[in-house]
C-alpha positions in Angstrom: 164.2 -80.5 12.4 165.6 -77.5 14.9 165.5 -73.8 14.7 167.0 -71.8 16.9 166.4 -67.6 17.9 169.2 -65.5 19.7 167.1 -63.0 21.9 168.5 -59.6 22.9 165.6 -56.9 22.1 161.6 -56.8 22.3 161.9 -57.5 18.3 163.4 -60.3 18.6 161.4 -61.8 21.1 158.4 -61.0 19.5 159.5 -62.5 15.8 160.1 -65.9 17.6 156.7 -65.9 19.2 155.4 -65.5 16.0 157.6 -67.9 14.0 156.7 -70.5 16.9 153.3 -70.0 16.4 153.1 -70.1 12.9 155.2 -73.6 13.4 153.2 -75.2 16.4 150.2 -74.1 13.9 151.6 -75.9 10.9 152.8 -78.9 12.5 149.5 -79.5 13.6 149.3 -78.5 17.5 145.9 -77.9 18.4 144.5 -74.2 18.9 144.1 -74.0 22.5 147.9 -76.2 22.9 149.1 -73.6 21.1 147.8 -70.4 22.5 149.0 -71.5 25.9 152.5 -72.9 24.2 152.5 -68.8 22.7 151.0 -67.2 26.2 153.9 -69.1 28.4 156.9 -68.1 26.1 155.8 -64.9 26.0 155.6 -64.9 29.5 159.3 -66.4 30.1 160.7 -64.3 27.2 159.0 -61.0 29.1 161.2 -62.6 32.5 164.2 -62.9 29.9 164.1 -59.3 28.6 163.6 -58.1 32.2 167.1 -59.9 33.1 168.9 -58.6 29.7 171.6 -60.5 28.1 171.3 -62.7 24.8 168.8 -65.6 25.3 168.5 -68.4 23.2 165.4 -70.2 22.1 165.2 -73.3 20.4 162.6 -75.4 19.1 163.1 -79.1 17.9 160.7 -81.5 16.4 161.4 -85.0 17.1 159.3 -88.2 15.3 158.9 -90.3 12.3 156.1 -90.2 9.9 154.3 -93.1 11.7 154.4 -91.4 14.9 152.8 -88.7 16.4 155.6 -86.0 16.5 156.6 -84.0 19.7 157.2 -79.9 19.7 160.4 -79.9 22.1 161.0 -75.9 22.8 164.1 -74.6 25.6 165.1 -71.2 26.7 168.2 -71.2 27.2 169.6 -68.3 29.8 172.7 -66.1 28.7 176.1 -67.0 29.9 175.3 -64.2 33.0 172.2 -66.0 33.3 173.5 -69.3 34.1 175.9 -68.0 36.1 173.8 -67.1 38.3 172.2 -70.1 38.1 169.3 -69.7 35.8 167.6 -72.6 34.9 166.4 -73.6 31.4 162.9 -73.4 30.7 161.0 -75.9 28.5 158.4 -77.6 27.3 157.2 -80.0 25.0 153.6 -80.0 22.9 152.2 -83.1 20.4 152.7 -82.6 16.6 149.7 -84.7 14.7 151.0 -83.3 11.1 154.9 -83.2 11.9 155.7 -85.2 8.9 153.5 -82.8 6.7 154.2 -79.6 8.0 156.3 -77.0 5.4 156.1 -74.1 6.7 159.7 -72.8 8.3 158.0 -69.7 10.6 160.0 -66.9 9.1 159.3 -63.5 10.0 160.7 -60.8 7.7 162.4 -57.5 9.2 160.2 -55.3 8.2 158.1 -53.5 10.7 155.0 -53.8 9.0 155.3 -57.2 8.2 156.1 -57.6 12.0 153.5 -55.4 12.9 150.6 -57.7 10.8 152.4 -60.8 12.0 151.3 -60.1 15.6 148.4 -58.6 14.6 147.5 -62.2 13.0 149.1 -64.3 16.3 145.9 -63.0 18.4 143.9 -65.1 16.0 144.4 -67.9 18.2 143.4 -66.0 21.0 140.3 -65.4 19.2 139.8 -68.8 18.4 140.6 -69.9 22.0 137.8 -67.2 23.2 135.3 -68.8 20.8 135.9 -72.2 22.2 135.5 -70.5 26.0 132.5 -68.5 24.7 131.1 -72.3 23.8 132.1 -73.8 27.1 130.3 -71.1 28.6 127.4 -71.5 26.6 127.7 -75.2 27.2 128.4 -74.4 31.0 125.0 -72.2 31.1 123.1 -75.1 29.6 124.4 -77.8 32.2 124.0 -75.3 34.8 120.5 -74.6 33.3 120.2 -78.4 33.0 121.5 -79.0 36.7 119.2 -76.4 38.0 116.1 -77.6 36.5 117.2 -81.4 37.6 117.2 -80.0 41.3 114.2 -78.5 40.8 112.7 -82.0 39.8 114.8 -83.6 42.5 113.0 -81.1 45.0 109.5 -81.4 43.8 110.3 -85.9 43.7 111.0 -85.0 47.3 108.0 -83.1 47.7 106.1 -85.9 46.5 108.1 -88.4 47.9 107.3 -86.6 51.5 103.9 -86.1 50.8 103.6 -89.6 50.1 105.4 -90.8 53.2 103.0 -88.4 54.9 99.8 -90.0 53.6 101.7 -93.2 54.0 102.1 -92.5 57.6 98.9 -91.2 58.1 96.8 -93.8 56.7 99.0 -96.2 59.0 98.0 -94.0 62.1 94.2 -93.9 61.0 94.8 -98.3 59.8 96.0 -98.2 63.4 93.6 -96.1 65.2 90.9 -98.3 63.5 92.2 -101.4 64.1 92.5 -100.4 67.8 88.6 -99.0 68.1 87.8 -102.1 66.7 89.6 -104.4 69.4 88.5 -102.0 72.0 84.5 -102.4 70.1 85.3 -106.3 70.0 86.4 -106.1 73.8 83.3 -104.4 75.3 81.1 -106.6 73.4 82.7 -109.8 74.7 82.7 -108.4 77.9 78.6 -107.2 78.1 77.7 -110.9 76.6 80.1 -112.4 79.4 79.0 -110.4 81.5 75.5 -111.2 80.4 75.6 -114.2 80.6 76.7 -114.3 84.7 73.7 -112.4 85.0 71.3 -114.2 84.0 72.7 -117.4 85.2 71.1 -117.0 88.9 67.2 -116.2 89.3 68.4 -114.8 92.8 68.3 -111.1 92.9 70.7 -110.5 95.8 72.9 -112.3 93.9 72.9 -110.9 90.8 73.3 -107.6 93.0 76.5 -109.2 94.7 77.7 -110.3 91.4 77.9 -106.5 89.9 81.0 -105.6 91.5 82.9 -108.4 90.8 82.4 -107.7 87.4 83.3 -104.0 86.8 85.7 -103.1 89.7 88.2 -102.7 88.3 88.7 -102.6 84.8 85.5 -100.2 84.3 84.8 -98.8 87.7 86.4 -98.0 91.2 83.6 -98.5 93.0 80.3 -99.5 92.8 77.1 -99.3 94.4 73.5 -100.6 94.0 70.3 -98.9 95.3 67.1 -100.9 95.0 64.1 -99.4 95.7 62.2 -101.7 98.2 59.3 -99.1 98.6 58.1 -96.5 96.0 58.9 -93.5 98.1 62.5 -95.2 98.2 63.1 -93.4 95.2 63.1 -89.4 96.7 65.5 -90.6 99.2 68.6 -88.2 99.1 70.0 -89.8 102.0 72.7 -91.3 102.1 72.6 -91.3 98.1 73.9 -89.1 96.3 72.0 -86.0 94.7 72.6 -87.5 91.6 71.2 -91.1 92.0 67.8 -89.9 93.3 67.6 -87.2 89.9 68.0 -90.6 88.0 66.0 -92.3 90.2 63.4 -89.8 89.7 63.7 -89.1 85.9 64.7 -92.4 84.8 67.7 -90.7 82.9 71.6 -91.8 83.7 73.4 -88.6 85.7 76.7 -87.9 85.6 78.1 -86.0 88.8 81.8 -84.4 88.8 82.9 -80.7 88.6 83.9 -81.1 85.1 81.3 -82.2 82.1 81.0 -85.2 81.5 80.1 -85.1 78.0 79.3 -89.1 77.6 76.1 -89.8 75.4 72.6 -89.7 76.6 74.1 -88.8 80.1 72.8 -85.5 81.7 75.3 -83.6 83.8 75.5 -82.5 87.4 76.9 -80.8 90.1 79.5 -82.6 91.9 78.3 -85.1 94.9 78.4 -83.3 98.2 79.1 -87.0 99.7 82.4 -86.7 97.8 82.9 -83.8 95.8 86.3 -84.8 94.5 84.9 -88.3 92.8 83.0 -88.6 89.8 80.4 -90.7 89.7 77.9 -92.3 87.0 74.5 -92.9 88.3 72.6 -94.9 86.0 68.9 -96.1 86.8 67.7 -99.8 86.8 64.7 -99.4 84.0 61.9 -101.6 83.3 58.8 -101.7 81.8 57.1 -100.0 84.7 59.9 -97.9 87.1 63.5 -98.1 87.8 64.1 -101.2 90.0 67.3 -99.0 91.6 70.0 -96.9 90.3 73.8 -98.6 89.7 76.6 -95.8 91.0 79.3 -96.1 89.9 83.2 -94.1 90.0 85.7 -94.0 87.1 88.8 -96.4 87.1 90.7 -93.4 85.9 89.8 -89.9 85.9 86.9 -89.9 83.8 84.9 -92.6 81.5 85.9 -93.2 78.1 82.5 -92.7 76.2 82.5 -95.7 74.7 82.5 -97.6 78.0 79.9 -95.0 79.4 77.9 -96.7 76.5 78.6 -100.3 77.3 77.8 -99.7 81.4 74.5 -98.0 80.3 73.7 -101.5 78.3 75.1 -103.5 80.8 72.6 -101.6 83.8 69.7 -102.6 81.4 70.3 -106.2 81.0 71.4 -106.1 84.6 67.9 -104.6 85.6 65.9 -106.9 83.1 67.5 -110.1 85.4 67.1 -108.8 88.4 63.2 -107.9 87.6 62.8 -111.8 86.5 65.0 -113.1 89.4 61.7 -110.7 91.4 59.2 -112.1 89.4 60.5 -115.7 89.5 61.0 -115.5 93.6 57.7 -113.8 93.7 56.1 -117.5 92.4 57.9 -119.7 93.4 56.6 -118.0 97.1 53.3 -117.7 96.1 53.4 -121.7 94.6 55.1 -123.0 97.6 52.6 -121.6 99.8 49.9 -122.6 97.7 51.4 -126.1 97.9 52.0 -126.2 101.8 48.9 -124.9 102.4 47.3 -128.1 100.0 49.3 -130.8 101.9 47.2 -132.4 103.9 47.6 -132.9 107.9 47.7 -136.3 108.1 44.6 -138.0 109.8 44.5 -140.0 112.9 44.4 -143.9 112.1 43.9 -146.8 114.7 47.2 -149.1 114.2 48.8 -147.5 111.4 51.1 -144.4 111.7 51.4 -141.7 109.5 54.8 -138.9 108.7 54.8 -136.8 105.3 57.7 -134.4 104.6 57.3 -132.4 101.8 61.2 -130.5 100.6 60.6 -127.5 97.9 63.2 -127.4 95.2 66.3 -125.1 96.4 67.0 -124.0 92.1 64.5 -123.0 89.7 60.7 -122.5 89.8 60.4 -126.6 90.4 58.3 -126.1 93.0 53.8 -127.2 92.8 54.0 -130.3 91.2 54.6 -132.6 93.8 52.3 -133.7 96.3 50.9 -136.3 99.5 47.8 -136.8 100.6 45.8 -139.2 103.1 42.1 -139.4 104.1 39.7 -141.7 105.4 36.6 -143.5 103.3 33.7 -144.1 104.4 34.2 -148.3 105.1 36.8 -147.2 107.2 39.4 -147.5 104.9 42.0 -144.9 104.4 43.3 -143.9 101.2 47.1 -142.7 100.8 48.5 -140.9 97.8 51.2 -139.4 96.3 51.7 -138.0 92.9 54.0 -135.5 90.6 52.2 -133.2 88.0 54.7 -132.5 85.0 55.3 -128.7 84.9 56.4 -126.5 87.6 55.7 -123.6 89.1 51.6 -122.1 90.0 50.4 -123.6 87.0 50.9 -127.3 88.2 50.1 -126.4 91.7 46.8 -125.5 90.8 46.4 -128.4 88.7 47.6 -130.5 91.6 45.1 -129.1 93.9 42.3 -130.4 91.2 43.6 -133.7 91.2 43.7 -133.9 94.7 40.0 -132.1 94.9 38.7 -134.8 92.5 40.8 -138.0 94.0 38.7 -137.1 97.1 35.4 -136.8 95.6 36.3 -139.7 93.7 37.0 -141.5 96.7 34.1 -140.9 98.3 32.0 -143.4 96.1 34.6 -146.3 97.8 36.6 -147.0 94.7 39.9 -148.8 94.4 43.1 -147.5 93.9 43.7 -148.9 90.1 39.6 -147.4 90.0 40.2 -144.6 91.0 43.1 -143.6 88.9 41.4 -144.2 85.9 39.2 -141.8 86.8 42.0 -139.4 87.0 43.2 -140.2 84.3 40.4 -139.5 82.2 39.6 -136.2 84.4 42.9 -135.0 83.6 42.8 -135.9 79.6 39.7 -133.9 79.5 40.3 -131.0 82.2 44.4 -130.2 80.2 44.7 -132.4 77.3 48.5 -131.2 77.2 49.2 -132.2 81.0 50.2 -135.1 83.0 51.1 -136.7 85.9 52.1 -139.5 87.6 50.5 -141.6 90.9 51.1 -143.3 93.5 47.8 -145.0 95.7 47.3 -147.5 98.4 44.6 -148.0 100.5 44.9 -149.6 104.2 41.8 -151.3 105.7 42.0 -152.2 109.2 39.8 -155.3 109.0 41.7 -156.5 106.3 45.4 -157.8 106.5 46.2 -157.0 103.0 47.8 -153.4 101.0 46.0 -152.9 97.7 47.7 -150.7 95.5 48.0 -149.3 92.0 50.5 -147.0 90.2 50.4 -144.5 86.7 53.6 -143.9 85.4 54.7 -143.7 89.1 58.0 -144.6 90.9 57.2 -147.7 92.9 56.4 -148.0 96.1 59.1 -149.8 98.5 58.2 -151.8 101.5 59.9 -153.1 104.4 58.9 -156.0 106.3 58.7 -156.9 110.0 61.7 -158.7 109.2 64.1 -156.0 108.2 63.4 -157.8 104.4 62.6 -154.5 101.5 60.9 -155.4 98.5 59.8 -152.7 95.3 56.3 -153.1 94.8 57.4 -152.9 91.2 54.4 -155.0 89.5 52.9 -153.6 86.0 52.1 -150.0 86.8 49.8 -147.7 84.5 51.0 -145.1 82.2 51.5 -141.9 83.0 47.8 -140.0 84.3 46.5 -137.7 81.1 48.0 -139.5 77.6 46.0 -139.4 74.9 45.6 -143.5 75.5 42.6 -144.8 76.9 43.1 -147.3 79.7 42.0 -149.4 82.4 44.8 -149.4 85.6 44.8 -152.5 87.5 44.6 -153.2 91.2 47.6 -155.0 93.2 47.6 -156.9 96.5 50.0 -157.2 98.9 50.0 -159.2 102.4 50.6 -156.8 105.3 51.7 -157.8 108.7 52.3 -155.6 111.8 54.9 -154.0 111.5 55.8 -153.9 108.0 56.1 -149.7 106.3 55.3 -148.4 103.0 57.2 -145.7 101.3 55.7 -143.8 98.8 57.9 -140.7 97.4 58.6 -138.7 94.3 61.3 -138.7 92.0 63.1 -135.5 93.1 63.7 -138.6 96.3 65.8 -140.7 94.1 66.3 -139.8 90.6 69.6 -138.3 90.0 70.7 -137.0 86.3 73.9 -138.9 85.9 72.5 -141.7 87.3 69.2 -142.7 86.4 66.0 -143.1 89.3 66.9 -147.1 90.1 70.5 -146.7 92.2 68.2 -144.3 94.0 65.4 -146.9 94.7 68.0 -149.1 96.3 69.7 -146.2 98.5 65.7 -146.3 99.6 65.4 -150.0 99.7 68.7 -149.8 101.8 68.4 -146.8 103.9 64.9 -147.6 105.5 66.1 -151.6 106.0 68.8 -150.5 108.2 65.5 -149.2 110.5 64.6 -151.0 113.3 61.1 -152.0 113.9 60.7 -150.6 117.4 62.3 -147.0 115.8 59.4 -146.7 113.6 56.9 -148.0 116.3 58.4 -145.5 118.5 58.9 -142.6 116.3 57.6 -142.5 112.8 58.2 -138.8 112.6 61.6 -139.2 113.4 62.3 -141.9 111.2 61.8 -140.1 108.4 63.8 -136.9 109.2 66.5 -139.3 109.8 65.6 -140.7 106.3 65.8 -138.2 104.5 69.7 -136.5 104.7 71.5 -139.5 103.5 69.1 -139.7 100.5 69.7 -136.0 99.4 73.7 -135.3 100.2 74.2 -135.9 96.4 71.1 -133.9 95.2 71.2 -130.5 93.5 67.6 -130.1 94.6 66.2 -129.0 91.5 63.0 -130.5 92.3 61.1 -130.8 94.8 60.4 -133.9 97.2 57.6 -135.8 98.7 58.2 -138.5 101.6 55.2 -140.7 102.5 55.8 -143.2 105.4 52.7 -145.8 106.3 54.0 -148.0 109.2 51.3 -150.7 110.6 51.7 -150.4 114.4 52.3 -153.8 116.2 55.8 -155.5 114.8 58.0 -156.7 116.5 61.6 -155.8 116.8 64.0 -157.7 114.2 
């Protein structure tokens, strides 16, 4: 189907407008298609009118009635138009309802009917601004829509950062935790190490060396120890600093800098005049009584963390409890090895048999006061000899070994044997310190008679050399130990005794060794004083047993102390 329009005037523009119009609108084109299908002709047919000639329009539907049809519409320019080389103009819209469509678009000539006809053509206009007035509408709502979704977008990322920021702050405060832990976990390790090296000597000037080694340098620069030997010690100034004698005066750490300190439980002070530029922590050395000394001490850094203030304020306690026992320990083990040395016995004067006694107090540990020799005279002319070990160290087995010694001698005096008067012990010491012991060595030398007679409680056994160079251990059935709760009767032994031949009587610190046992020991003894000669010990007893002695001890830790009794009968000759 084709229609065609010859286009001179206005009129005739505008009455095929409308008859297109009314024929895109029958055949189905859709509103807004149409209206700009209508707005564009008009447009070119405006360009047309402007030109002048005769323009021709034509419109042609092509399509069957199973197909969608197709609105095909051309200007075509007047003859003067396309000679000048006007182009056509077209264009082509879909027709849903081309097969249906009946209406054929004519516009009468009358001017009124012309006049309603494009009053009626700006319908579509109006429907076209309905549909915009929608897609506004709809455009407000998504924009509406849009606008409150960024608003929830910015308050998610509100949250979102406020999360991350609690996130990251409970990361930092997991962190910060987890590293004042490992710093707590770090001092503590370090006090009980350092604790521990401490109290590991009972030497005072050595647990005073020992202090700087442990805090320089991780938690001090320097450090400095100030004992007070005397009470007024303690109001020095000089050379200490001002601060150390307020602390050793109050009994309060100082802290002394030109800047405060503010650690905890430290008072704060002028800067040192010594150095004004360092700070320095003077701490006092408490005990029960009085500061021992004050510990001074400058920062690694430029000033103390508090924490560590904390820990070196512990640290000077425990370091002044050890040094105070180290004092207390060296104060008895003097006063117990004097009390021993002054009991040992000068050895008497005997016609034909020589005497030498060396006594060696333990070097570690309050081991000293158990051990000790004796040697006296009875009144048959017989001389007694003994050596024993109380169990227990320190005064209170000194003083127990001076009884036993007291009451060996009055014992003695009645003329008993050596098993006799053990027994006596015995039951003296079961009686006098029912939780005490000891152990006993006795022989007794007669010069009328050519025979040793000898008994032992619990004892290490006596060793004797012969003229000969030949050692035996005097090892026969000894006693138990001096003060059990057993009751018994120690025997007597006998043992021939030429010129020349020497008894050894000793203690256990002598031989005993921990990772050996006593008996290797014995036969170092058994060995050492066989490779004597008997002219050496005629000579020089004394000697003999200084030279004795070294090779015995090279592999002792002398924690114990040690008795040496030599008995050599005068008058052997040399082997």
């Amino acid at each position: 189907m084709m229609r065609t329009w010859q286009i001179t005037t206005v009129t005739d523009a505008a009455r095929a407008r409308i008859s297109l119009a009314r024929l895109a609108a029958a055949y189905g084109v859709p509103t807004v298609e149409r209206t700009r299908l209508a707005a564009d002709l008009s447009a070119h047919l405006r360009q047309c009118l402007t030109k002048g000639g005769t323009w021709r329009l034509t419109m042609d539907l092509a399509g069957s009635p199973d197909e969608e049809g197709l609105l095909h519409v051309v200007v075509t320019p007047s003859p003067e138009a396309c000679a000048a080389g006007e182009p056509l103009w077209e264009v082509t819209v879909p027709c849903p309802e081309s097969a249906e469509a009946t209406e054929d678009g004519t516009v009468p000539d009358d001017p009124a009917a012309l006049s309603e006809a494009l009053l009626g053509a700006d319908e579509d206009t109006a429907v076209v601004l309905d549909k915009l007035t929608e897609q506004e509408d709809l455009v407000l709502f998504h924009r509406e829509e849009l606008h409150q979704t960024n608003q929830g977008v910015l308050a998610l990322h509100a949250e979102l950062d406020a999360a991350g920021r609690a996130q990251r702050e409970a990361f930092a405060a997991e962190r910060s935790a987890r590293n004042e832990a490992e710093s707590a976990r770090r001092r503590l390790t370090f006090l009980a190490d350092a604790s521990a090296v401490l109290t590991a000597s009972l030497n005072h000037e050595e647990i005073v060396r020992r202090l700087p080694d442990l805090l320089v340098p991780e938690y001090a620069r320097s450090v400095d120890v100030w004992l007070f030997d005397h009470e007024e010690d303690k109001h020095r100034s000089a050379p200490h600093p001002a601060a150390a004698v307020v602390a050793a005066r109050t009994g309060r750490p100082q802290y002394a800098a030109d800047h405060p300190g503010n650690l905890p439980g430290v008072e704060d002070q002028p800067p040192s005049a010594l150095d004004p530029g360092r700070p320095l922590l003077c701490v006092p050395l408490p005990t029960r009584r009085a500061p021992l000394g004050v510990l001074t001490l400058s920062p690694p850094a430029e000033r103390w963390d508090p924490d560590d203030a904390v820990m070196l304020i512990e640290l000077t306690r425990r370091a002044s409890i050890a040094i105070d026992n180290a004092r207390r320990f060296e104060h008895n083990r003097d006063i117990a090895e004097t009390l021993q040395r002054a009991l040992l016995t000068d050895l008497p004067a005997t016609p034909g048999l020589s005497l030498a006694a060396r006594y060696l107090p333990a070097t570690h540990g309050l081991n000293i006061g158990g051990d000790w020799y004796d040697a006296f005279p009875q009144r048959d002319g017989g001389l007694i000899t003994v050596i024993g070990d109380v169990t227990g160290h320190g005064l209170h087995a000194a003083v127990m070994m001076s009884q036993l010694r007291t009451a060996l001698r009055a014992y003695a005096v009645d003329g008993d044997s050596p098993g006799r008067l053990l027994t006596r012990l015995h039951r003296f010491l079961h009686h006098l310190q029912p939780d005490l012991y000891a152990t006993a060595v006795i022989a007794r030398f007669h010069p009328d008679e050519p025979t040793l007679t000898w008994a032992a409680a619990g004892h290490p056994p006596p060793v004797l050399r012969l003229p000969d160079g030949t050692v035996r251990t005097l090892d026969a059935k000894p006693g138990a130990m001096l003060g059990i709760p057993l009751t018994q009767e120690i025997a007597d032994h006998t043992e021939d005794l030429e010129p020349g031949s020497t008894l050894a009587l000793y203690t256990d610190g002598l031989v005993e060794r921990r990772a050996q046992g006593i008996d290797p020991g014995i036969e170092r003894l058994a060995t050492a004083l066989g490779g004597f000669r008997s002219a050496e010990l005629d000579a020089d007893l004394e000697g003999s047993a200084d030279r004795l002695l070294p090779p015995l001890l090279s592999d002792s830790e002398r924690d114990d102390d040690v008795c040496l009794l030599l008995c050599h009968v005068q008058g052997g000759l040399d082997s």
